[in-house]
C-alpha positions as protocol buffer text, in pm:
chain_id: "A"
residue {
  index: 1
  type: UNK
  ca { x: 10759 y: 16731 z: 7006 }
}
residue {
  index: 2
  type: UNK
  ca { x: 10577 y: 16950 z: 6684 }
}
residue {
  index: 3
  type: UNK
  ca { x: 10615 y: 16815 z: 6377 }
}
residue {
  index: 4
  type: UNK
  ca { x: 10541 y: 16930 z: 6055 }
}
residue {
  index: 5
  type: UNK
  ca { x: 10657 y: 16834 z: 5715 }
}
residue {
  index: 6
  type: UNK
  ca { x: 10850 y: 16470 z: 5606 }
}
residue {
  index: 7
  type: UNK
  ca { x: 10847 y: 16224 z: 6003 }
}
residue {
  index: 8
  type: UNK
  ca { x: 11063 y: 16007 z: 5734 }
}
residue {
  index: 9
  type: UNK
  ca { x: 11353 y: 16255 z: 5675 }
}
residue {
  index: 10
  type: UNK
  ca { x: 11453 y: 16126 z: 6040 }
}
residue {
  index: 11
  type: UNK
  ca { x: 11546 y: 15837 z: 5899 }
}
residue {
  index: 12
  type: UNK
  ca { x: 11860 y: 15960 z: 5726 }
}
residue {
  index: 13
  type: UNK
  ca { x: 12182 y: 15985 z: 5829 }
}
residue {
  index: 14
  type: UNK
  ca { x: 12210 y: 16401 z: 5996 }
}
residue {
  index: 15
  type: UNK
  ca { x: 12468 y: 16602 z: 6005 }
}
residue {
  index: 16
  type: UNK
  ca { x: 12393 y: 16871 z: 6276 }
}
residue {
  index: 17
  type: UNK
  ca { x: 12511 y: 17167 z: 6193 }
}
residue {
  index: 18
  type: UNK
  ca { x: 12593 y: 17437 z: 6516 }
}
residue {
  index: 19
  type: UNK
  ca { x: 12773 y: 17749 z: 6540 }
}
residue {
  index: 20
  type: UNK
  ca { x: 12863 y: 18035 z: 6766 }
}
residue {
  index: 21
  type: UNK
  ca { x: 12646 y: 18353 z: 6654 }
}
residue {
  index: 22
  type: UNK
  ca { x: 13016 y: 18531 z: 6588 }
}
residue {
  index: 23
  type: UNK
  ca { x: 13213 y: 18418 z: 6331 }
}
residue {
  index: 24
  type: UNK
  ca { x: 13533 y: 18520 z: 6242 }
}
residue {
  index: 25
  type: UNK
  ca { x: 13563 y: 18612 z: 5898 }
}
residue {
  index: 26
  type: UNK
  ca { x: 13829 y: 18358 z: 5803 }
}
residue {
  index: 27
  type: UNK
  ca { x: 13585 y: 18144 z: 5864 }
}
residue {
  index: 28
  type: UNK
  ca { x: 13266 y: 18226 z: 5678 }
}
residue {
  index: 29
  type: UNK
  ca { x: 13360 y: 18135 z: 5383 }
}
residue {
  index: 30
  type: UNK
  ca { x: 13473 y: 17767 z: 5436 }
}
residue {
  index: 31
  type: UNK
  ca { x: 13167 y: 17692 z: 5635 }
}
residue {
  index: 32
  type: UNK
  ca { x: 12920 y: 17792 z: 5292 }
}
residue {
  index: 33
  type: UNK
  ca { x: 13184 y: 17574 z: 5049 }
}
residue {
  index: 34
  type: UNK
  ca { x: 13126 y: 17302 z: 5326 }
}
residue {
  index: 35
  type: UNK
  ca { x: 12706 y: 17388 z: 5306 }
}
residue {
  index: 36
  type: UNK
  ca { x: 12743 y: 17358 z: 4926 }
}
residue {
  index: 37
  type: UNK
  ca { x: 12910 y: 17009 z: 4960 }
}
residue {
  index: 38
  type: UNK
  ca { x: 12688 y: 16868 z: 5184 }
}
residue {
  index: 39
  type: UNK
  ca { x: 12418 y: 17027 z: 4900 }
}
residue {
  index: 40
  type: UNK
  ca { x: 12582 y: 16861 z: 4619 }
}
residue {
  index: 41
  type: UNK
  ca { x: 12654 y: 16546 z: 4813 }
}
residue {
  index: 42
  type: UNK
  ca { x: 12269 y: 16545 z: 4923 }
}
residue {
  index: 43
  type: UNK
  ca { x: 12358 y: 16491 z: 5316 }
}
residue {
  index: 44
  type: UNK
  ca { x: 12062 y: 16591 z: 5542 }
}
residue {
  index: 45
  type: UNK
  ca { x: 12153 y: 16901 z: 5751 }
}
residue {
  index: 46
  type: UNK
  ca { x: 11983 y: 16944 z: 6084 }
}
residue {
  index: 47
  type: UNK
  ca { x: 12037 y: 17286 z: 6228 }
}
residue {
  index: 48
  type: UNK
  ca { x: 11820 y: 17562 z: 6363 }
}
residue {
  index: 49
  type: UNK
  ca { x: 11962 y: 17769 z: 6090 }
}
residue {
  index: 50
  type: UNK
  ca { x: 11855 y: 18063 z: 6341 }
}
residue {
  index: 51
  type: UNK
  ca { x: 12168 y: 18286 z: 6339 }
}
residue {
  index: 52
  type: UNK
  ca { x: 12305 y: 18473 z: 6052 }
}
residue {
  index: 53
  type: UNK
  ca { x: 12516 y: 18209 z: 5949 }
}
residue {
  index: 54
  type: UNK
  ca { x: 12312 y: 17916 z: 5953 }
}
residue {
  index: 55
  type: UNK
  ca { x: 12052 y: 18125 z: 5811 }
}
residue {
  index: 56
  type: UNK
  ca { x: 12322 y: 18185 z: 5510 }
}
residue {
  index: 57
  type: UNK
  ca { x: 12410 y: 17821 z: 5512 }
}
residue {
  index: 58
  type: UNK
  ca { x: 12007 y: 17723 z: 5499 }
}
residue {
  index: 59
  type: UNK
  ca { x: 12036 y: 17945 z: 5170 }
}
residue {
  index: 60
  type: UNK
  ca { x: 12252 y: 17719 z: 5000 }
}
residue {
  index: 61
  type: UNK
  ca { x: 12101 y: 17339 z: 5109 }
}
residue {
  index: 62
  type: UNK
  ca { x: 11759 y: 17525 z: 4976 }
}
residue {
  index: 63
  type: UNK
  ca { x: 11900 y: 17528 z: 4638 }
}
residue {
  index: 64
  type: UNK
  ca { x: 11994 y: 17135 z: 4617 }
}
residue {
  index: 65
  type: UNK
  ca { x: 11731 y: 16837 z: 4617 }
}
residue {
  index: 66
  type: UNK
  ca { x: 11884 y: 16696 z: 4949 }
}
residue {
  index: 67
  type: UNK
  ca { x: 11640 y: 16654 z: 5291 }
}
residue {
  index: 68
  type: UNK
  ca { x: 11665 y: 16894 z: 5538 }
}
residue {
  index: 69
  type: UNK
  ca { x: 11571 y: 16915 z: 5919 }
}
residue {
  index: 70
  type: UNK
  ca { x: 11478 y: 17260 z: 6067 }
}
residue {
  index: 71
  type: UNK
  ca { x: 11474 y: 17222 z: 6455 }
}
residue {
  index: 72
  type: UNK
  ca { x: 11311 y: 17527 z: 6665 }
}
residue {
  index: 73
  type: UNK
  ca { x: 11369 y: 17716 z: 6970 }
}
residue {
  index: 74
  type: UNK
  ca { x: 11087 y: 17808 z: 6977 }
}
residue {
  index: 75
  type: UNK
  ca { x: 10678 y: 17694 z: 6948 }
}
residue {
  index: 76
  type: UNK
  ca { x: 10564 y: 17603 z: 6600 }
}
residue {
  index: 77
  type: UNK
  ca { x: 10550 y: 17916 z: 6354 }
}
residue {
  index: 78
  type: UNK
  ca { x: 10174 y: 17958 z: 6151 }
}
residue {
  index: 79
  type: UNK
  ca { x: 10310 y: 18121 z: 5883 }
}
residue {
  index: 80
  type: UNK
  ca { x: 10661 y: 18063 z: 5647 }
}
residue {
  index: 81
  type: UNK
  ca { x: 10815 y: 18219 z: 5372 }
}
residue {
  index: 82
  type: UNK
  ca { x: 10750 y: 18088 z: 5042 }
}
residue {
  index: 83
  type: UNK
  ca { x: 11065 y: 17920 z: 4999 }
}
residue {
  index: 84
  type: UNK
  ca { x: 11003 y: 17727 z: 5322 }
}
residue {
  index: 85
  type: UNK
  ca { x: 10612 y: 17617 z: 5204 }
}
residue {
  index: 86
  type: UNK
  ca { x: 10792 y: 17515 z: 4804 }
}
residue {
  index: 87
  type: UNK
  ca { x: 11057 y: 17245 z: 5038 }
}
residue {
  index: 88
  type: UNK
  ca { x: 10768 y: 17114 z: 5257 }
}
residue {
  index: 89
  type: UNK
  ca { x: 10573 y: 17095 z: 4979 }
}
residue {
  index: 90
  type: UNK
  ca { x: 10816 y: 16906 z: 4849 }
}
residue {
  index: 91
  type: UNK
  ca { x: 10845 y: 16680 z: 5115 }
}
residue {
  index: 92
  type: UNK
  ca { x: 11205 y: 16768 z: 5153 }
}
residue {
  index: 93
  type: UNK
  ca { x: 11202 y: 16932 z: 5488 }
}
residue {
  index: 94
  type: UNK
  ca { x: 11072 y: 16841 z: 5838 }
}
residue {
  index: 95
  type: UNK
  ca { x: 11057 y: 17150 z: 6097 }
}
residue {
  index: 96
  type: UNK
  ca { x: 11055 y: 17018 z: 6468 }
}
residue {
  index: 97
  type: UNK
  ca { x: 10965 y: 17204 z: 6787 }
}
residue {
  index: 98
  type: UNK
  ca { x: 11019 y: 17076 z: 7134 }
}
residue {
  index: 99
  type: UNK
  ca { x: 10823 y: 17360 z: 7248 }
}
residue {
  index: 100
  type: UNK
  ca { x: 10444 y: 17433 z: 7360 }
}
residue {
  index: 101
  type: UNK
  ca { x: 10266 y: 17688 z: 7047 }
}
residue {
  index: 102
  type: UNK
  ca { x: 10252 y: 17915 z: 7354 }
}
residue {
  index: 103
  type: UNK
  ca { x: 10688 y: 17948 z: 7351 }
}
residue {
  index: 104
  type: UNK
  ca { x: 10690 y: 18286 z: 7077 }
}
residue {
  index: 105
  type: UNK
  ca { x: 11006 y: 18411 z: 7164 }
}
residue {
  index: 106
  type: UNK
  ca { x: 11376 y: 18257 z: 7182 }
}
residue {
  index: 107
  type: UNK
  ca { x: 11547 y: 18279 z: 7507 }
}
residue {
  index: 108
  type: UNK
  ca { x: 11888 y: 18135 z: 7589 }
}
residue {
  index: 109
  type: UNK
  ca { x: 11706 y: 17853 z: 7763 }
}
residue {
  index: 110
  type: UNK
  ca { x: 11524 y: 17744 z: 7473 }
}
residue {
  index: 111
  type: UNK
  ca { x: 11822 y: 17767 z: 7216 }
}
residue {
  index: 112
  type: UNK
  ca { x: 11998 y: 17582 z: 7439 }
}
residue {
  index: 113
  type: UNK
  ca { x: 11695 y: 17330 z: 7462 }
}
residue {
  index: 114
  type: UNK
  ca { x: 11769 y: 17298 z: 7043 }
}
residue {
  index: 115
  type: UNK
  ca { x: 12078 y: 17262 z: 7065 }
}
residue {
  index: 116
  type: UNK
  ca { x: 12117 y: 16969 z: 7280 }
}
residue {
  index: 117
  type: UNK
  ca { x: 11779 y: 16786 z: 7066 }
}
residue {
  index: 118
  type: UNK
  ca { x: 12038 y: 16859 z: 6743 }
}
residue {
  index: 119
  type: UNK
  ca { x: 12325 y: 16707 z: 6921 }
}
residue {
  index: 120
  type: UNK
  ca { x: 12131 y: 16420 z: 7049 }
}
residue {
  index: 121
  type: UNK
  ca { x: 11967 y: 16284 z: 6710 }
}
residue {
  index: 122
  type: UNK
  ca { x: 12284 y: 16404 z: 6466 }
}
residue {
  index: 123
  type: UNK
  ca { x: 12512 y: 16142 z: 6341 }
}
residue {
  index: 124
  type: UNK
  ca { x: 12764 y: 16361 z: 6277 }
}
residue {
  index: 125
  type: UNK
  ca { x: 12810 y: 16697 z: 6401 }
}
residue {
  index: 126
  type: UNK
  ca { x: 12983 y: 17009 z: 6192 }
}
residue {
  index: 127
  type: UNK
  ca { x: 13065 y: 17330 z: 6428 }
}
residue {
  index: 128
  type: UNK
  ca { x: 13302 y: 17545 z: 6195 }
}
residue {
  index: 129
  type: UNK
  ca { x: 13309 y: 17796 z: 6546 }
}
residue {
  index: 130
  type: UNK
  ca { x: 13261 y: 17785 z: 6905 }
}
residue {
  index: 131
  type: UNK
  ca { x: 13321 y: 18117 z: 7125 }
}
residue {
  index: 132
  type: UNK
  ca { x: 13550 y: 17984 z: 7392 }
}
residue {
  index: 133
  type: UNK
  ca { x: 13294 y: 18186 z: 7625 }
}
residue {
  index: 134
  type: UNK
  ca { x: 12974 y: 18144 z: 7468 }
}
residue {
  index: 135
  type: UNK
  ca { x: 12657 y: 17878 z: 7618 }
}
residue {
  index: 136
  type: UNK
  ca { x: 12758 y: 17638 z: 7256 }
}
residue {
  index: 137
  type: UNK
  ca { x: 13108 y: 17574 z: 7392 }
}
residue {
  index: 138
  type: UNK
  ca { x: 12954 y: 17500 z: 7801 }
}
residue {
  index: 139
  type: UNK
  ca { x: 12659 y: 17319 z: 7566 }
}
residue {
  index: 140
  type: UNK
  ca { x: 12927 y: 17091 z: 7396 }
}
residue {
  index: 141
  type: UNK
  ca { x: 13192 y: 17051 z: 7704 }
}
residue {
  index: 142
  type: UNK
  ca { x: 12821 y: 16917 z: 7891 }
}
residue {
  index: 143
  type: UNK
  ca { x: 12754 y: 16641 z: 7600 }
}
residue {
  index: 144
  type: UNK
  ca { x: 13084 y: 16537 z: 7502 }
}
residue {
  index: 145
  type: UNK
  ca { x: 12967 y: 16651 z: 7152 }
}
residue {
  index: 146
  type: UNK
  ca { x: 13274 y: 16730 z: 7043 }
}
residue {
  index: 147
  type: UNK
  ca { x: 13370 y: 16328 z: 6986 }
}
residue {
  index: 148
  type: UNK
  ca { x: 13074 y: 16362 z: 6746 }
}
């Protein structure tokens, strides 16, 4: 495992937060009231925040005070936006990668890889969506994650 940013944040109780890249729209909007909640409550979110939806649910948690853990499917990144270097400055975020610096590109494999780490060190999991065909359901059916 890469680490970089807060080791401590692990300590907190984790929601892990997983969903199917396609969303139905019905559903969009009650998974960013639940992302504000969990910002206003302060509840550390672990996600890859990856897809366009976690990436839209990352936007919210950024705007509370909460911790927040950032797992990759990939090797670690050199370079982050500016809002990412402001929360690990801040010593509100840890980013982990299970992955070798030489892994630059996400694959099925190593998403799948990610997902399993989330579901394995989450308390609690929240999955607004799972495509009945996709590799998160076959993921989830695998772990019995769904008890979670």
């Amino acid at each position: 495992m890469n680490y970089l940013g807060n080791k401590n944040i692990l300590t907190n109780y984790k929601i892990g937060f997983l969903c199917s890249r396609t969303v139905p729209a019905e559903i969009i909007l009650k998974t960013y009231d639940w992302a504000i909640e969990q910002r206003d409550k302060g509840v550390c979110v672990i996600s890859g925040f990856y897809s366009k939806i976690e990436k839209d649910v990352l936007h919210y948690l950024l705007k509370g005070t909460q911790p927040l853990i950032m797992v990759l499917a990939r090797g670690m990144k050199q370079k982050w936006s500016s809002e990412i270097k402001e929360v690990l400055d801040n010593k509100r975020l840890l980013i982990i990668s299970p992955f070798d610096l030489l892994v630059k590109r996400i694959t099925n494999e190593t998403a799948h890889k990610r997902n399993k780490y989330i579901i394995e060190i989450s308390d609690k999991l929240k999955i607004p969506y799972v495509s009945k065909t996709g590799y998160l359901n076959k993921l989830l059916m695998t772990n019995n994650a769904y008890s979670k």
